[in-house]
C-alpha positions as a Markdown table, in Angstrom:
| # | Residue | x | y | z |
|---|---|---|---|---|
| 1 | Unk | -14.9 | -10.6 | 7.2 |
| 2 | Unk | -16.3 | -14.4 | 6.4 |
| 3 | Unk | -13.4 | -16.7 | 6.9 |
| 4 | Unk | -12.9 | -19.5 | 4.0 |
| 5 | Unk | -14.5 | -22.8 | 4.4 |
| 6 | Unk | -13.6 | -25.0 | 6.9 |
| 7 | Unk | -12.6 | -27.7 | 4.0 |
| 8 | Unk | -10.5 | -25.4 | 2.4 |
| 9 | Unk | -6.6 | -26.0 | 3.6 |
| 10 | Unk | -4.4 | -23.2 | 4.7 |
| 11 | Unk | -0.8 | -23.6 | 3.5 |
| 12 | Unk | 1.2 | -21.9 | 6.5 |
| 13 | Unk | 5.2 | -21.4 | 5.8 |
| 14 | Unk | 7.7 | -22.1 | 8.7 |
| 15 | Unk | 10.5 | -19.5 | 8.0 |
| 16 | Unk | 13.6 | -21.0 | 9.9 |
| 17 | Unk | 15.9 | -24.1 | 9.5 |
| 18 | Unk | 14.3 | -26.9 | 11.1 |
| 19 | Unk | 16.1 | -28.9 | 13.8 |
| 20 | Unk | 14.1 | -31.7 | 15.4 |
| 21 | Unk | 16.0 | -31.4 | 18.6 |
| 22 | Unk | 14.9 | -27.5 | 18.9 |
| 23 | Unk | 12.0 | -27.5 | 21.7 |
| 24 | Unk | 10.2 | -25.1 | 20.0 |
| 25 | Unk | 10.0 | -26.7 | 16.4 |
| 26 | Unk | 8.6 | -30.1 | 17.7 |
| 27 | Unk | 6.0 | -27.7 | 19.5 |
| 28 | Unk | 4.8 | -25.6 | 16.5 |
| 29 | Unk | 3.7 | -28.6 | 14.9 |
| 30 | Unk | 1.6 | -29.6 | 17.8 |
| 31 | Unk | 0.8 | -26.3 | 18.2 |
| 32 | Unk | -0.8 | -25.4 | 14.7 |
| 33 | Unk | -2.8 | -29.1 | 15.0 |
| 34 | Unk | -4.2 | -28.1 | 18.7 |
| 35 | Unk | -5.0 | -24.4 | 17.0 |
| 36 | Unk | -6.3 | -26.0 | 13.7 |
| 37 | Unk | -9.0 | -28.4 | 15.9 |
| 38 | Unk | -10.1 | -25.1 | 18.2 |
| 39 | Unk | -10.8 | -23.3 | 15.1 |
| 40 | Unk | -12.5 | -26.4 | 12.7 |
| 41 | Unk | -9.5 | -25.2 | 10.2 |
| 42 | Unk | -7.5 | -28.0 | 7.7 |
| 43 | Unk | -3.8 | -26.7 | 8.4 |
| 44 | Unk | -0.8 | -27.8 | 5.8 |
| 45 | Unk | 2.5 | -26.2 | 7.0 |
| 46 | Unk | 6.1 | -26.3 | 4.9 |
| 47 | Unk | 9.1 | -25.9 | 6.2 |
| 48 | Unk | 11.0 | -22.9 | 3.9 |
| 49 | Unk | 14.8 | -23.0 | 5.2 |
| 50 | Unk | 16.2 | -19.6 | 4.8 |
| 51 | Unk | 19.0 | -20.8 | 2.9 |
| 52 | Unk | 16.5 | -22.1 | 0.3 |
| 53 | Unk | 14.8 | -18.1 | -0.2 |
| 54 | Unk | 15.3 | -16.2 | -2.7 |
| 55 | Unk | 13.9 | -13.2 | -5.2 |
| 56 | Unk | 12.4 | -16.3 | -7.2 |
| 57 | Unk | 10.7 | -18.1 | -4.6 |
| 58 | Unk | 6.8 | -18.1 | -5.2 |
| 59 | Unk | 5.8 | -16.5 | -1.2 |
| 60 | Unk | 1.9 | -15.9 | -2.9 |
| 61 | Unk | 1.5 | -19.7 | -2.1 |
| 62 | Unk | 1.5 | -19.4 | 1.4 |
| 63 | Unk | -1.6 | -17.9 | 3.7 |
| 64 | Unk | 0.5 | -17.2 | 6.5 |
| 65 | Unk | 4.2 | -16.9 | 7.5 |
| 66 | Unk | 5.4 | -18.4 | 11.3 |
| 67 | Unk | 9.2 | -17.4 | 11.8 |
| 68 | Unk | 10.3 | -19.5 | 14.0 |
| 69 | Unk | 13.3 | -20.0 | 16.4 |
| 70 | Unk | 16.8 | -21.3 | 16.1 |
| 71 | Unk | 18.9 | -18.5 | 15.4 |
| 72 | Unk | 21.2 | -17.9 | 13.9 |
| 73 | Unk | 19.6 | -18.7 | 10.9 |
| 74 | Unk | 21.7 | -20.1 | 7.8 |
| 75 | Unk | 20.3 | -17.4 | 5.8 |
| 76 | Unk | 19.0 | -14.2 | 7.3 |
| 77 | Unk | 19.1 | -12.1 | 4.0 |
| 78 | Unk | 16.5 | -15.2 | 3.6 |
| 79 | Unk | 14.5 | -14.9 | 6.5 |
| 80 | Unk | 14.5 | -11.3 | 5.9 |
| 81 | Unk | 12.8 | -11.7 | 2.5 |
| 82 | Unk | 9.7 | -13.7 | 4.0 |
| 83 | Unk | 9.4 | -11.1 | 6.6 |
| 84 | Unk | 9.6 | -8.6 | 3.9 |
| 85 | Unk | 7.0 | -10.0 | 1.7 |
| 86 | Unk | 4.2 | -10.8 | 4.6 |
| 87 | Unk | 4.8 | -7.3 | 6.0 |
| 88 | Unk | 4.2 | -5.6 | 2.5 |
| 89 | Unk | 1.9 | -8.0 | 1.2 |
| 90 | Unk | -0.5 | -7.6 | 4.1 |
| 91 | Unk | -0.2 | -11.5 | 5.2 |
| 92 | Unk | -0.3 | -12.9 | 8.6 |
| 93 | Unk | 2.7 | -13.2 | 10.4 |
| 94 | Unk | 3.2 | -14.9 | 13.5 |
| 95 | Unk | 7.2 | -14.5 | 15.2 |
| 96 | Unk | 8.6 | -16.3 | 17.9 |
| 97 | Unk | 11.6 | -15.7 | 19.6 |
| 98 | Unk | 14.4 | -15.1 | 16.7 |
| 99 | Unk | 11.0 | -14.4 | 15.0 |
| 100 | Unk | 10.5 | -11.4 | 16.9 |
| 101 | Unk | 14.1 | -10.1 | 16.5 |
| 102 | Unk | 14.5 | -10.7 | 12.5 |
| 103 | Unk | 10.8 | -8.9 | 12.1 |
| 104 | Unk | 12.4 | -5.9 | 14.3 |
| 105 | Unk | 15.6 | -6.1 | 12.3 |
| 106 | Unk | 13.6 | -5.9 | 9.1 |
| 107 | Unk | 11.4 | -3.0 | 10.1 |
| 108 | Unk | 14.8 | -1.2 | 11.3 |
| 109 | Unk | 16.3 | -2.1 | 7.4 |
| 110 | Unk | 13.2 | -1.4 | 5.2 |
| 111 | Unk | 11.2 | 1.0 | 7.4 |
| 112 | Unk | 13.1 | 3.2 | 8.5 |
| 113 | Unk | 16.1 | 3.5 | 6.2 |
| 114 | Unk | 18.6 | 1.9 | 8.4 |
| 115 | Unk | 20.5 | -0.2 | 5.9 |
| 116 | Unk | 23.7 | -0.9 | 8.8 |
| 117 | Unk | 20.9 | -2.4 | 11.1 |
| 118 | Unk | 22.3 | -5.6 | 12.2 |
| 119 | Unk | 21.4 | -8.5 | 14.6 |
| 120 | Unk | 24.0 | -9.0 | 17.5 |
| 121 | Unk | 24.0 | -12.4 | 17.1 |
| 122 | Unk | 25.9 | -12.5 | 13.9 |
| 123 | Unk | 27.0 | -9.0 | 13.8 |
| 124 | Unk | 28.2 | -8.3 | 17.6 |
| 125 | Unk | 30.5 | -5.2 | 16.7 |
| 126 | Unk | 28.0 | -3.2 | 14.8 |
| 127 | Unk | 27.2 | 0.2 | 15.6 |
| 128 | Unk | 23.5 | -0.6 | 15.0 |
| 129 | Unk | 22.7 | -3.6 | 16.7 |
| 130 | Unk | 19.1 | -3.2 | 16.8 |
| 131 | Unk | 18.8 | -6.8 | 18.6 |
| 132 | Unk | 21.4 | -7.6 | 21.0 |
| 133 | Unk | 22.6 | -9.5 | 24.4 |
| 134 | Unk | 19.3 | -9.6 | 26.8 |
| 135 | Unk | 20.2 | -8.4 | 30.2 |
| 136 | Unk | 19.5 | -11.2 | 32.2 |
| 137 | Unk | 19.4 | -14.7 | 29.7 |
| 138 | Unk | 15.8 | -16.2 | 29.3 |
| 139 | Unk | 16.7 | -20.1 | 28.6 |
| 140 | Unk | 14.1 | -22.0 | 29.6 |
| 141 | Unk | 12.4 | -19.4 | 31.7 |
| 142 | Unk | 9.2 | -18.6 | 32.7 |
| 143 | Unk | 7.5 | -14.9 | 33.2 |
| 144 | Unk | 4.1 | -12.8 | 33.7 |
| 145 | Unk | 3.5 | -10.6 | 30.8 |
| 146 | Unk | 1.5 | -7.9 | 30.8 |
| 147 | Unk | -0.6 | -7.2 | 27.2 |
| 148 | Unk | -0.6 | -3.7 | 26.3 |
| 149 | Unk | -5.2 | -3.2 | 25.5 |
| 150 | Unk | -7.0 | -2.8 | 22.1 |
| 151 | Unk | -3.9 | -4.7 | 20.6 |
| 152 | Unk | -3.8 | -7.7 | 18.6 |
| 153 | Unk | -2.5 | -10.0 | 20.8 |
| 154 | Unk | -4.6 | -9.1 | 23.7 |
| 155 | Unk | -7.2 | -9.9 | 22.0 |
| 156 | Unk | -6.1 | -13.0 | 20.6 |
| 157 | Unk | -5.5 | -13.7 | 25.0 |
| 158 | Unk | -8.6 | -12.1 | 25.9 |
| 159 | Unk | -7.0 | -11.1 | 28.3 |
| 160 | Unk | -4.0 | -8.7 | 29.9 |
| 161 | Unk | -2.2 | -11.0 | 31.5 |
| 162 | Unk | -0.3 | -14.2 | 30.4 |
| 163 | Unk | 2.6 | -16.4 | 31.5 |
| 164 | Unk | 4.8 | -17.9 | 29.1 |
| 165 | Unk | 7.6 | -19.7 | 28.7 |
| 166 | Unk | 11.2 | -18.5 | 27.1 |
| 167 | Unk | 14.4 | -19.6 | 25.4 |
| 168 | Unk | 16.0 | -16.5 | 24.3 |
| 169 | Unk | 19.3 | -14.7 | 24.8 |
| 170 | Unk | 18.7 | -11.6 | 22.6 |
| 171 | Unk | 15.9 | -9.0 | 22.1 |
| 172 | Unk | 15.4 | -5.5 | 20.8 |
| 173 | Unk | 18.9 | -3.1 | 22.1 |
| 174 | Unk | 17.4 | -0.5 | 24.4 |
| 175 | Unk | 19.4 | 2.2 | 22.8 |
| 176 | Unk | 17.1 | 1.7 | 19.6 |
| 177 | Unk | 13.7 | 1.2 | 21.4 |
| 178 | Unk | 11.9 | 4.3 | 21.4 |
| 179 | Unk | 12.8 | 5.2 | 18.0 |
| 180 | Unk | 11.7 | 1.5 | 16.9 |
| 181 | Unk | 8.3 | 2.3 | 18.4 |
| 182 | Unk | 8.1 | 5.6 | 17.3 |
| 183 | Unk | 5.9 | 4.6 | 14.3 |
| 184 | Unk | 4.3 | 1.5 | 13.1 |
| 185 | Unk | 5.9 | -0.6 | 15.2 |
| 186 | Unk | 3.8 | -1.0 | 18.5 |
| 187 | Unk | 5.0 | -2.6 | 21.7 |
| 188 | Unk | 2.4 | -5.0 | 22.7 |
| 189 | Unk | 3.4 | -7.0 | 26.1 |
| 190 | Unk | 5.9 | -6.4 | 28.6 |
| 191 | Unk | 7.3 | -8.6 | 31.4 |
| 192 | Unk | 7.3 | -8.2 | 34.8 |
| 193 | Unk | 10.7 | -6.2 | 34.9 |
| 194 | Unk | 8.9 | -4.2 | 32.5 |
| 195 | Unk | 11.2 | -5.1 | 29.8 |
| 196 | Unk | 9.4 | -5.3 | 26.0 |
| 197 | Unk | 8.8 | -8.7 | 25.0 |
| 198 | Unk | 6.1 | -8.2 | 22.2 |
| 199 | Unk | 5.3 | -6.3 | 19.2 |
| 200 | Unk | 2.7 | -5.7 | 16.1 |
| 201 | Unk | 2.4 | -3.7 | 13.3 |
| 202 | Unk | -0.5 | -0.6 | 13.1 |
| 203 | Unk | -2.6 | -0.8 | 10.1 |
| 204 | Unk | -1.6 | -4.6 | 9.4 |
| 205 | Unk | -4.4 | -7.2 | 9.3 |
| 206 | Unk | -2.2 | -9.5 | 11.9 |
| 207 | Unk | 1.8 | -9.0 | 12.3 |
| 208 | Unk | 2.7 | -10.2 | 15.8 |
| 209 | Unk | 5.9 | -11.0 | 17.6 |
| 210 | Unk | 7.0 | -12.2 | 20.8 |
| 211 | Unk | 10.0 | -12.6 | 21.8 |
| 212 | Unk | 8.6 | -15.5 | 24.5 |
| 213 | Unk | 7.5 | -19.2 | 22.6 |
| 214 | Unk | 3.7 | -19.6 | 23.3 |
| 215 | Unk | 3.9 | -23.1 | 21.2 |
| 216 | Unk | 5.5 | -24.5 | 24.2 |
| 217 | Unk | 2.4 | -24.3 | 25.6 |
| 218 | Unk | 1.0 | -27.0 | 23.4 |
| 219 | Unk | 3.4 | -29.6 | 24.8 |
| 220 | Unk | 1.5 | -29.6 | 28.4 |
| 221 | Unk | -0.9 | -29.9 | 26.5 |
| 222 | Unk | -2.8 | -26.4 | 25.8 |
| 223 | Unk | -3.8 | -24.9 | 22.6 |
| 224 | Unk | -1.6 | -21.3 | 22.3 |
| 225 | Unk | -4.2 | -18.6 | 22.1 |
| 226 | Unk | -1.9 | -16.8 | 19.6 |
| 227 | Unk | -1.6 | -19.9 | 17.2 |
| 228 | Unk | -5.0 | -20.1 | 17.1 |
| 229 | Unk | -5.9 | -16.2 | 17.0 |
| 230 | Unk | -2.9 | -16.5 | 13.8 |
| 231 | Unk | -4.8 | -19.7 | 11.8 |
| 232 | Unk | -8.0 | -17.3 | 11.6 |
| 233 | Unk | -5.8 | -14.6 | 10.5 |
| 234 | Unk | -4.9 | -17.0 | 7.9 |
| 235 | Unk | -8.5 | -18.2 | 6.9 |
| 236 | Unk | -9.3 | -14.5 | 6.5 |
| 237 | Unk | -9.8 | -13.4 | 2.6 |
| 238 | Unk | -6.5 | -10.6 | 2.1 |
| 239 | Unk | -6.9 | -7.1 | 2.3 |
């Protein structure tokens, strides 16, 4: 497919409730600039904060959704809807950390059926906590992970292998796992413990999540494969 023309401005939506002192929102920005000069793309972003969301909010504006991090979010019925509305309206969507657990929470809710699916976070005594307590914390950590071929983000990488950078207590509850993935939902990238740290949607044009923050990359001064891969996503015509 053509993309748009390189003077035509993509209007990206930031689903979360920005915090200047949150690492990871100072480095989207940068990020999406970097990713915007690689790819000769005019970027406008808005911050949507999910408390602001609702039925009547006009989501056909936007060419892309990022969810970012910072959970718990003030809304996540909100952040749910956005989720909800790139996922069904074929849009890209690019999650990051409480990114990747509120697009497995709403795959759990309005993919499968499971209207009790809740986030461990806010719900912590729920019977199906789909997203709950990692193992081992991942603040400000650094891994391998290993890309899972022929998917999305591999080839956004070009390659199998990244490292990345974390700040995450929570990701998908292992209980859940293999049923999660047992349709659409694809694992993409695992770390070196060979725990799942990434997942994309089959039959999607581009629905990624990680639960790692490749914008930090863009504060030592590298533009995040995946922002970029994401922006021509965006600057694709819909399907």
């Amino acid at each position: 497919m053509e993309q748009r023309s390189p003077h035509t401005v993509l209007n990206i939506a930031l689903i979360g409730d920005h915090d200047p002192r949150i690492t990871a929102h100072r480095a989207i920005s940068m990020a999406l600039q970097r990713a915007a000069e690689a790819t000769g793309l005019s970027v406008q972003t808005q911050w949507l904060a999910t408390d602001s969301l609702t039925s009547q909010t006009n989501l056909s504006l936007f060419d892309g959704f990022w969810c970012t991090p910072g959970s718990p979010y003030r809304s996540l019925e909100g952040a749910l809807l956005a989720i909800t509305h790139a996922r069904e309206q074929r849009r890209p969507y690019l999650g990051t950390c409480a990114g990747f657990q509120h697009a497995v929470l709403e795959y759990a809710r309005h993919v499968l059926g499971w209207t009790d699916a809740e986030h461990g976070e806010t719900a912590p005594d729920s019977a199906r906590a789909v997203i709950s307590p990692l193992s081992c914390s991942l603040v400000d950590a650094h891994d391998r992970i290993q890309l899972v071929e022929n998917t999305l983000i591999a080839k956004a990488y070009g390659t199998l292998e990244t490292h990345e950078s974390y700040h995450c207590r929570y990701g998908i509850n292992p209980e859940f796992e293999s049923t999660l993935l047992d349709g659409d939902l694809r694992a993409s990238g695992y770390d070196t413990q060979g725990d799942l740290r990434a997942v994309e949607l089959k039959g999607h044009p581009f629905f990624v999540a990680t639960l790692f923050q490749p914008e930090r990359a863009a504060l030592e001064g590298h533009t995040p494969a995946l922002a970029s891969a994401f922006l021509r996503a965006c600057a694709r015509p819909p399907v």
